[in-house]
C-alpha positions in Angstrom: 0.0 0.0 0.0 1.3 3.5 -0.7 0.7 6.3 1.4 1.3 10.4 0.4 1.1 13.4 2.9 -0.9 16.2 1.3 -2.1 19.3 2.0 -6.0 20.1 2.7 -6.2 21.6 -0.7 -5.7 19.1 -2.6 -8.2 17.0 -3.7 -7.6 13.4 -3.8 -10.1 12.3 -7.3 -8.6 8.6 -6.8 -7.0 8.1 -10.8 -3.7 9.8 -10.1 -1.0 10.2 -7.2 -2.1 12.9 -5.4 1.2 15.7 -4.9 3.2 15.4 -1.3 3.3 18.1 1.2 5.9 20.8 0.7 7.1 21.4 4.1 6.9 25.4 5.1 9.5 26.8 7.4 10.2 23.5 9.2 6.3 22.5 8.7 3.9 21.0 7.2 1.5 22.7 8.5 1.3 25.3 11.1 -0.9 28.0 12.6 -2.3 29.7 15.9 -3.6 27.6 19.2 -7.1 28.4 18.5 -7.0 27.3 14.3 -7.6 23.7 13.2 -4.8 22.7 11.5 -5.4 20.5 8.6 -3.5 17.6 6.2 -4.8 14.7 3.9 -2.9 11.6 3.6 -3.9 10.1 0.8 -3.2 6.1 0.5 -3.5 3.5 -2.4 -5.6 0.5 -0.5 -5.1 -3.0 -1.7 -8.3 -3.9 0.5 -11.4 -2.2 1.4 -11.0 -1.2 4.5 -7.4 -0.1 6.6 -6.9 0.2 10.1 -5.8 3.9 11.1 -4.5 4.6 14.6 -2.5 8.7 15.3 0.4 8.5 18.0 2.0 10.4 20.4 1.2 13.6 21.9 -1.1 15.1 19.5 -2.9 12.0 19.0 -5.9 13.6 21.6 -5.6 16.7 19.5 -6.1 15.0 16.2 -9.8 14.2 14.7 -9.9 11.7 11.3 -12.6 11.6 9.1 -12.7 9.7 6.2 -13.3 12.0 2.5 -16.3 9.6 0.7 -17.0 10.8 -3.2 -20.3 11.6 -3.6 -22.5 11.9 -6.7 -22.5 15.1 -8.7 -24.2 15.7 -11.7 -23.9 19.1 -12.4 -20.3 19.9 -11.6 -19.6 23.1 -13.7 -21.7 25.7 -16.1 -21.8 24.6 -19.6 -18.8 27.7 -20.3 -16.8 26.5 -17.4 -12.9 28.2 -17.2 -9.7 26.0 -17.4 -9.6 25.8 -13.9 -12.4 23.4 -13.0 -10.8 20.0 -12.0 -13.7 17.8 -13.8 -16.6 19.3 -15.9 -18.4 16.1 -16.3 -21.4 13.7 -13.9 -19.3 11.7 -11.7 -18.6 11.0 -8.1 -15.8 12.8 -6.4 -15.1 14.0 -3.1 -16.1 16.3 -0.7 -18.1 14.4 2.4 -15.7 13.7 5.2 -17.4 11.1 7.4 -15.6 10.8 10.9 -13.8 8.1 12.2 -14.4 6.7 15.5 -12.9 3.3 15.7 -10.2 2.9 14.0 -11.1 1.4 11.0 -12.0 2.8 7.5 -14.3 0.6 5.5 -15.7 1.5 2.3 -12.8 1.5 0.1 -11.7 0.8 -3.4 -8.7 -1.5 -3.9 -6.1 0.1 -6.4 -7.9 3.8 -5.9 -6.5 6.7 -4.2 -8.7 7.6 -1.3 -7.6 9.7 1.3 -8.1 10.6 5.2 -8.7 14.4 6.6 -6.3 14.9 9.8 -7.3 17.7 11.2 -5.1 18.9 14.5 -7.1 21.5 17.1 -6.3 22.6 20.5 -2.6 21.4 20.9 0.0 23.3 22.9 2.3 25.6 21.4 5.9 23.8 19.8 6.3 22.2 17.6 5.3 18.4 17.2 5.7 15.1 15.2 2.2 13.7 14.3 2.5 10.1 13.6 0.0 8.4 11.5 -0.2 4.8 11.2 -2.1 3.4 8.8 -2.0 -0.8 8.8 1.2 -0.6 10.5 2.3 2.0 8.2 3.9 5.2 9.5 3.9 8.7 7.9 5.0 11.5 10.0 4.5 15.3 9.7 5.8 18.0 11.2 3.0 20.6 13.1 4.3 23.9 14.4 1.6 25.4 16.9 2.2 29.3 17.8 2.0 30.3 21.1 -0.9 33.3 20.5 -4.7 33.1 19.3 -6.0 34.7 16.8 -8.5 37.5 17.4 -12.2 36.9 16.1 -13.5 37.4 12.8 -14.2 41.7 12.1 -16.3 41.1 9.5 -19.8 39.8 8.8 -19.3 36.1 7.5 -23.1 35.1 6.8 -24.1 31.4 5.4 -28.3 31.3 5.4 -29.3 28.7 7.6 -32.3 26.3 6.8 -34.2 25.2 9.7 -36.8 23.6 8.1 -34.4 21.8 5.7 -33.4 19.7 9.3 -36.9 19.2 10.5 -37.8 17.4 7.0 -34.7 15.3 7.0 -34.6 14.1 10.4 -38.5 13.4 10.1 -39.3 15.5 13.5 -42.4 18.2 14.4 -41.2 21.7 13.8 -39.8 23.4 17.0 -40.6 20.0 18.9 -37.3 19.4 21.2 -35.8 17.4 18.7 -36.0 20.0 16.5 -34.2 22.4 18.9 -31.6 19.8 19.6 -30.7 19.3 15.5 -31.3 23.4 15.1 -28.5 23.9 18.1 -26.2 21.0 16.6 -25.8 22.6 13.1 -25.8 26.3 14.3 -22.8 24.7 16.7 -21.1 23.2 13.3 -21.6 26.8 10.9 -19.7 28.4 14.1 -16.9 25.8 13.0 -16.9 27.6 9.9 -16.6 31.1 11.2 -20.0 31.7 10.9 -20.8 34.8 12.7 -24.6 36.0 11.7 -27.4 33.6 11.2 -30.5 34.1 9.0 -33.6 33.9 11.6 -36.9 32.9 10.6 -38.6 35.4 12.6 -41.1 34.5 10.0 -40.8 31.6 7.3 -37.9 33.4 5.2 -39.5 34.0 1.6 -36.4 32.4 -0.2 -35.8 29.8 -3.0 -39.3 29.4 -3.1 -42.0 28.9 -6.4 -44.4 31.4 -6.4 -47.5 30.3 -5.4 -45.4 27.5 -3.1 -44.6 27.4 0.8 -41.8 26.4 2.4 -42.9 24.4 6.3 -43.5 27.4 8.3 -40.7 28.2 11.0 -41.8 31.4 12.3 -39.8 31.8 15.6 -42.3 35.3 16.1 -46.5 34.1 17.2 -48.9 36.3 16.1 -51.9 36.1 17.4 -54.9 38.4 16.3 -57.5 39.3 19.5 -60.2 41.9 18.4 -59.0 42.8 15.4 -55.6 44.0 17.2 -52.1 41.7 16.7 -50.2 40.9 19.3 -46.9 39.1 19.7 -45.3 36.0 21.4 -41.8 36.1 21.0 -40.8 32.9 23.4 -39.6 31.0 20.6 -37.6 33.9 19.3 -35.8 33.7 22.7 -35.0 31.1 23.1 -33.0 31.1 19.6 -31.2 34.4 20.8 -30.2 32.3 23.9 -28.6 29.5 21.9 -26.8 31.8 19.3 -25.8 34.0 22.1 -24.5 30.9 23.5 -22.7 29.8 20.8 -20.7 32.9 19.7 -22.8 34.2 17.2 -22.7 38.1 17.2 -25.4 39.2 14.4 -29.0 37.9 13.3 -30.4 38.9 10.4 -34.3 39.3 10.4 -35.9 37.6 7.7 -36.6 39.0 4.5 -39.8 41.6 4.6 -40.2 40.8 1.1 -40.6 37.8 -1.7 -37.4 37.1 -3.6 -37.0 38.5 -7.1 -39.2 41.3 -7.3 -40.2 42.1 -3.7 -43.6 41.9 -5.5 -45.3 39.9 -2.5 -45.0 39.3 1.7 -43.6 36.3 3.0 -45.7 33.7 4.3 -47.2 34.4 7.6 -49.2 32.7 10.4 -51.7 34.4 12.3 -53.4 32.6 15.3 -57.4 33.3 15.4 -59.9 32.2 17.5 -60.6 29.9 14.2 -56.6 28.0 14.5 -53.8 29.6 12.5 -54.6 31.1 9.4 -51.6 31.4 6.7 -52.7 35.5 5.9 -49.8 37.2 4.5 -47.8 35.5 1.6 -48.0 35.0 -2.3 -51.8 36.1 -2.2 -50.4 39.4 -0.2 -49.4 42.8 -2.5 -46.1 44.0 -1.3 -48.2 47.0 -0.6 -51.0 45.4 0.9 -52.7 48.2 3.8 -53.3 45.0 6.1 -49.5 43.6 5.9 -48.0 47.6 6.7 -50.5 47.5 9.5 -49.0 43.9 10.9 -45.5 45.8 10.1 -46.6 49.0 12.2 -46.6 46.8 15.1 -43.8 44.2 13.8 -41.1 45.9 13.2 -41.4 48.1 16.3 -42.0 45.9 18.9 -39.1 43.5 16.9 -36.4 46.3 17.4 -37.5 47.1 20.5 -37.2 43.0 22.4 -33.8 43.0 20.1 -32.5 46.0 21.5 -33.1 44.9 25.1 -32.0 41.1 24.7 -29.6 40.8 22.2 -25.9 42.5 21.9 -24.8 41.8 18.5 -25.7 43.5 15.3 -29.1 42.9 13.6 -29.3 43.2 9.6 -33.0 43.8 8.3 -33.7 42.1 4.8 -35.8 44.0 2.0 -35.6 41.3 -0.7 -33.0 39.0 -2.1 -31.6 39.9 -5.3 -33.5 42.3 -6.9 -32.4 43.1 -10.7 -32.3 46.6 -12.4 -36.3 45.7 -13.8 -37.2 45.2 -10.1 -36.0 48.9 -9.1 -39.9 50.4 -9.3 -41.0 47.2 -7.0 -38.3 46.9 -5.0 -38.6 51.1 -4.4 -42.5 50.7 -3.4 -41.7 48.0 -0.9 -38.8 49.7 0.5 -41.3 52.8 1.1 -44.1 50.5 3.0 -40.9 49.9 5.7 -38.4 53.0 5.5 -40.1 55.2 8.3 -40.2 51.6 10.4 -36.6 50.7 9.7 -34.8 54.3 10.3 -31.1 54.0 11.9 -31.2 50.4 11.4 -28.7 48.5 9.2 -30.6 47.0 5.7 -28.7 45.1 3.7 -29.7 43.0 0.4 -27.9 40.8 -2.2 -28.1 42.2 -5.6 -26.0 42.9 -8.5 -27.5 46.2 -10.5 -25.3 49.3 -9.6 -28.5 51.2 -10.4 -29.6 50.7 -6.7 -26.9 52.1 -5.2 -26.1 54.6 -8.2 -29.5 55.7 -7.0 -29.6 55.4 -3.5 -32.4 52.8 -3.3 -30.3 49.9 -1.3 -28.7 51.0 2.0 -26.0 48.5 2.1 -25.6 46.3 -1.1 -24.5 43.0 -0.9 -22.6 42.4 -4.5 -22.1 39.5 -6.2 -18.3 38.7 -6.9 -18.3 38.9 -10.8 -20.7 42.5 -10.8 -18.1 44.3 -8.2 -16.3 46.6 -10.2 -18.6 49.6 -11.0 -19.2 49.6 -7.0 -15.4 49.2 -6.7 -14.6 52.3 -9.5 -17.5 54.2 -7.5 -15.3 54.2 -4.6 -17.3 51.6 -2.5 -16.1 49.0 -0.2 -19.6 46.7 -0.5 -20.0 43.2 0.9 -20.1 40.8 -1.4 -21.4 37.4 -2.6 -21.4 34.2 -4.6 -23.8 31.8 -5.9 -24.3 29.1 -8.7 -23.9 32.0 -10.8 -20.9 33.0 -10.7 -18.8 30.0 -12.0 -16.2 31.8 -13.7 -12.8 33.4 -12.7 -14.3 34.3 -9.6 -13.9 32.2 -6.0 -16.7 29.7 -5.5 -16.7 26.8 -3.6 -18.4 23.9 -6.0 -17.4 20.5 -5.4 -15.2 20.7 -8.7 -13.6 23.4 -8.1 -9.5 23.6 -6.6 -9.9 24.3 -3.1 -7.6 27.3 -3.1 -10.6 28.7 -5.1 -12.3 28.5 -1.7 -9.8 29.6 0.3 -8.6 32.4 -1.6 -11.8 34.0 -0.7 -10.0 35.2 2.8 -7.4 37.1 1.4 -9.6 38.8 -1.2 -12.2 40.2 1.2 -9.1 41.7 3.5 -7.6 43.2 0.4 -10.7 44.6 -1.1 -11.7 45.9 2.3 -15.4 44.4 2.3 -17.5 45.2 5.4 -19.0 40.9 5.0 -19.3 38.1 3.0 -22.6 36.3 2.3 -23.6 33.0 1.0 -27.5 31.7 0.9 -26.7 27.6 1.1 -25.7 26.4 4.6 -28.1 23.5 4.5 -30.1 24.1 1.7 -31.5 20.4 1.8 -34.2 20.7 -1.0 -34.7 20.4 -4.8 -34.7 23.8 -6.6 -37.4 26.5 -5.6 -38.3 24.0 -2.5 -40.4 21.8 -4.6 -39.5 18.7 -2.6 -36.6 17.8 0.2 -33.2 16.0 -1.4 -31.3 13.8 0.3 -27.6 15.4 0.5 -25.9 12.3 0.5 -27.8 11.4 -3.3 -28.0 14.5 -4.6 -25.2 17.6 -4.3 -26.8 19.7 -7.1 -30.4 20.6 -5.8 -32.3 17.8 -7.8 -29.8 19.3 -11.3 -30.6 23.3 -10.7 -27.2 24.4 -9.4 -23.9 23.0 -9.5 -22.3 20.5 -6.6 -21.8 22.1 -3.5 -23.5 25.2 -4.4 -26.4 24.4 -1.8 -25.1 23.2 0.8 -21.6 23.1 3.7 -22.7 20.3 6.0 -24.2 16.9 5.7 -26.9 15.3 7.9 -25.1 12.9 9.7 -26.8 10.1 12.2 -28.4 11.2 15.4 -28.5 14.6 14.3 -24.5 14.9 14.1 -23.7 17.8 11.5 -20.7 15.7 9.0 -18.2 18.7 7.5 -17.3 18.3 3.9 -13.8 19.4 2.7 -15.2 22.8 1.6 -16.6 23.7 5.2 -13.3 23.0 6.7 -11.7 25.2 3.7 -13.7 27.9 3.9 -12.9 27.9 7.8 -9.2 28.3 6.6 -10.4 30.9 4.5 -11.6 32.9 7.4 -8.5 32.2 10.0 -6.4 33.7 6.9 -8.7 36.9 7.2 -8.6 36.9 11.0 -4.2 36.9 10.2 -4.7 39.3 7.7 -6.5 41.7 9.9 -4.2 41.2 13.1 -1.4 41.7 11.1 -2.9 45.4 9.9 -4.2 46.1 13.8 -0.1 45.4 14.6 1.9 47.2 11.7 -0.7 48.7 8.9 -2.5 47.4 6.1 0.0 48.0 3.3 2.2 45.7 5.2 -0.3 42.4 5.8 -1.9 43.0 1.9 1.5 42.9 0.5 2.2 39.1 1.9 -0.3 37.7 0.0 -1.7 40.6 -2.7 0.5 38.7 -5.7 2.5 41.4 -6.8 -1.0 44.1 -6.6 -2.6 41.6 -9.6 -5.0 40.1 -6.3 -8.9 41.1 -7.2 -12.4 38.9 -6.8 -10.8 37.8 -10.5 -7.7 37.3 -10.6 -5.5 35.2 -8.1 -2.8 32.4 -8.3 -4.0 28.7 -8.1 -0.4 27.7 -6.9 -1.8 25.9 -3.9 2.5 26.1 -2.1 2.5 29.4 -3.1 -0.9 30.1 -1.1 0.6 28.4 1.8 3.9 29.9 2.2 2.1 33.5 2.3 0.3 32.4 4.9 2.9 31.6 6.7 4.6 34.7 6.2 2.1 36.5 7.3 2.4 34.6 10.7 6.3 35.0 11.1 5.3 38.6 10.4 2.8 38.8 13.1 5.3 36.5 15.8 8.0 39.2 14.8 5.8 42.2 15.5 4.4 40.5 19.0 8.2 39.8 20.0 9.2 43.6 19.0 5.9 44.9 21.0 7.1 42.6 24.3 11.0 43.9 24.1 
């Protein structure tokens, strides 16, 4: 059997030797106390399954998790760059799936799989990791650095699906078991840096068919008693209690308005003396008198509890991705909310600079490949990325190079974006929500998008959130931001962009692929940040 150390971005396909590690000042991998600090060893099997054991000091630092291929049939837009790895249907990999005995079954003889190491909370110094793997050894080198990184400064938003785990796991909405699962995966996007979570304070009018609802998950009752509404936000607090728990520090409030048009409300449950009624949703003008009365009381009363109970930030939605022939709609729904929103912070996904040329968006959230009027303009928006934009730009599809993932970290430090914002955490269902998928069958939304595009995280058993490769790469994606940013806080910002901004060629479309290269800057930028710590203490 032959066994390579590699680095977590490469992917191991199974028809070629995978490339070895290239040691980096001493290491093969290194970073900060509080990073998880990732390799692959990839190994040829001659059986299906190998026994894997980690030795010495690190081994109760050290997690394993086997990467599994998974079925893709979409991998990459019909005119897909040079950089894709594949382009056709196939199976290739991306789930890791943890290892907790020992053993790793499931294998193809004469295929290169590989194993994720992954290497979190060890002391500082530097350590051997020994891997043994059938009685095989491969060692590598981890250096640990005796700081933490501060958090995250920016917004780093991935929309999170609650009623895609209720309709998985087969349990009643906002039964226990559904707060257990809903806890579980907010606890696994915090792995990934997540920092503000999409609330359903009512069912979030998202990736849905008009005229079709999504399960209800409204965290806010409503309850209508003579003709008045009134509120019962218990529900609501208790999920400010768990993502204040957790370290979340910003909730965004769902969308106000249907997707695509803000033509409509989102769906809403009123409780009458006649049982819950579904009155606001496709059947509801974005300018309907009855929804701005419910709003009158809404949104005040919302800000209001929010104000009192929760400490972070709180972003207020209009509609997602509005384009320029939604500027009239999008304009008359603002208007039935501005007076209620005033001196709060409302930002939306869209890509038409007319709505900020024209001062209709407060805070635009870009996508990568429509950034450069806003750039030229003088602006510093958030940005984001979907199925859409599949070329030159980072994205984090299942046949895409990893550093195309990572890279990400680096760009938003450099560009100086405010947050980054993605709308497929566990997006769990067929395009448009027509029908639930199951994840492990189906990576490309029943065909609509390409793999990985709609979700991070897999539904493990019991409710145990399973990381796929691009989770734990985006994670690296952020720690390289959190570097970047420390860096600037210790010496300036000129200095920490220069370490990784590629000769001043680095924009959301143009970066290096050389997966070394991406590495050693990294590392540079730590030795930069140990040197300015050591001046500072001398």
């Amino acid at each position: 059997m032959q066994i390579v150390l590699t680095d977590a971005l490469e992917k191991v396909f199974g028809e070629d030797m995978p490339r070895a590690a290239q040691p980096t000042g001493g290491a093969h991998v290194s970073g900060f106390r509080n990073e998880q600090l990732a390799l692959q060893l990839a190994l040829l099997p001659e059986g299906e399954s190998v026994d894997v054991q980690v030795v010495g000091p690190l081994a109760e630092h050290t997690h394993l998790a086997a990467v599994r291929r998974v079925p893709v049939s979409s991998p990459a837009p019909e005119n897909a760059d040079a950089h894709y790895l594949v382009t056709e249907p196939g199976e290739y990999p991306d789930l890791l799936e943890p290892v907790t005995d020992g053993t790793v079954g499931g294998l193809t003889p004469g295929r290169w799989e590989a194993l994720w190491i992954e290497v979190t909370g060890a002391p500082a110094g530097t350590h051997e990791l020994v891997i043994r793997v059938n009685g095989k050894e491969q060692r590598a080198v981890v250096q640990v650095h005796d700081a933490e990184l501060p958090p995250l400064t920016i917004t780093n938003t991935h929309w999170f699906h609650v009623d895609s785990l209720a309709e998985y796991y087969g349990v009643d909405i906002f039964s226990e078991e559904h707060w257990a699962l809903i806890e579980s995966f907010l606890a696994s996007a915090r792995a990934m840096d997540v920092t503000s979570v999409l609330t359903p304070t009512w069912t979030p009018p998202l990736d849905t068919a008009e005229g079709h609802t999504r399960p209800f998950v409204q965290l806010v009752g409503i309850r209508e008693v003579d003709g008045e509404y009134q509120l019962d936000l218990t529900k609501l607090d208790r999920w400010l209690e768990i993502c204040a728990r957790l370290g979340f520090t910003g909730l965004e409030i769902a969308h106000l308005f249907t997707q695509w048009g803000a033509r409509h409300a989102p769906a809403i449950q009123v409780e009458t003396a006649d049982g819950p009624q579904h009155r606001f949703g496709w059947h509801t003008d974005a300018t309907d008198p009855e929804y701005r009365r419910l709003l009158e009381m809404l949104i005040p009363t919302l800000r209001e509890h929010l104000a009192a109970h929760w400490d972070g930030q709180v972003l207020w939605h209009i509609s997602d991705e509005p384009s320029a022939e939604h500027l009239d709609a999008y304009r008359a729904a603002k208007a039935q909310v501005a007076d209620l929103l005033e001196g709060a912070l409302v930002v939306d996904a869209l890509s038409s600079f007319e709505f900020a040329e024209q001062g209709v968006v407060d805070t635009p959230i870009v996508a990568t490949d429509h950034v450069e009027p806003f750039l030229a303009a003088g602006q510093r928006p958030w940005v984001y990325y979907c199925v859409a934009q599949g070329r030159d730009v980072a994205n984090r599809f299942i046949a895409l190079p990893s550093v195309r993932n990572r890279v990400i970290g680096r760009q938003l430090f450099v560009a100086g974006a405010p947050g980054f914002l993605h709308w497929g955490y566990n997006f769990w269902w067929a395009q448009f929500s027509l029908r639930p998928i199951d994840p492990f069958e189906e990576t490309c939304a029943g065909g609509a998008f390409h793999g990985g595009d709609a979700f991070m995280v897999y539904p493990g058993p019991e409710g145990t959130p399973w990381y796929s490769i691009r989770h734990r790469v985006f994670a690296q994606a952020m720690a390289d931001h959190r570097a970047l940013t420390w860096l600037a806080e210790l010496t300036d910002r000129q200095t920490a962009a220069a370490l990784v901004d590629e000769d001043g060629t680095l924009s959301y479309s143009r970066f290096s692929y050389d997966e070394h290269g991406h590495l050693a800057a990294r590392r540079a930028v730590d030795e930069a940040i140990l040197a300015a710590l050591t001046s500072r203490r001398s």
